[in-house]
C-alpha positions, 0 to 999 in steps of 0.5 A, a space after each residue: 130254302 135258302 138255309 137248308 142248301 146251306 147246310 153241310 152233307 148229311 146235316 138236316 133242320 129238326 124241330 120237335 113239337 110236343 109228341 111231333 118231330 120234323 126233320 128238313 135236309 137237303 140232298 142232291 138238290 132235293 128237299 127231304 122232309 120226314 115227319 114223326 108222331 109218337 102218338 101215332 106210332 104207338 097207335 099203329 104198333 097196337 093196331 098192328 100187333 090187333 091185326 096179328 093175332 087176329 090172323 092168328 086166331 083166323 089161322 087156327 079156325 082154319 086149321 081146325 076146318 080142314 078135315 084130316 087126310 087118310 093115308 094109303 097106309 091107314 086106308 089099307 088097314 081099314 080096308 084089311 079089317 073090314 075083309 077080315 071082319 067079314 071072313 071071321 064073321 062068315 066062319 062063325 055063322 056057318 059054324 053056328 049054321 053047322 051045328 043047328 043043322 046037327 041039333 034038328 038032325 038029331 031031334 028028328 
């Protein structure tokens, strides 16, 4: 302990082991300990890229789920269509209505 109070500002005692990494410094009169694993980062970057694409593909199912919002403007066409539909539709039945009546007229 005594040797880490030693030790210049912004200097620390670091030992590596293999994969693992231990860094000691001493600052404002705290100990500051880090550790790193190399192994173990490459664990969590993969685990963390796992992670991302299935929020991804969460994501995209969603998306596909929601059903699609009709606009005013597209309900008011449809709305247009089905009253002209059935204006043109009563026009041609009383057409065909007309001229059935004339055909029993003239066979009577």
């Amino acid at each position: 302990m005594d040797s880490l109070r030693r030790l210049p500002a912004g200097a620390a005692y670091t030992e590596k082991s293999g994969q693992a990494t231990v860094s000691l410094s001493y600052e404002d009169g705290n100990v500051v300990a880090s550790a790193r694993c190399d192994s173990l980062e490459r664990l969590v970057f993969e685990l963390s890229e796992q992670l991302y694409g299935k929020t991804e593909q969460a994501g995209q199912r969603e998306e596909q789920k929601t059903a699609p919002v009709a606009t005013f403007g597209q309900r008011f066409k449809w709305y247009l269509s089905g009253i002209l539909t059935g204006i043109i539709l009563t026009i041609i039945i009383q057409i065909i209505y007309r001229l059935w009546q004339r055909k029993q007229h003239r066979s009577v």
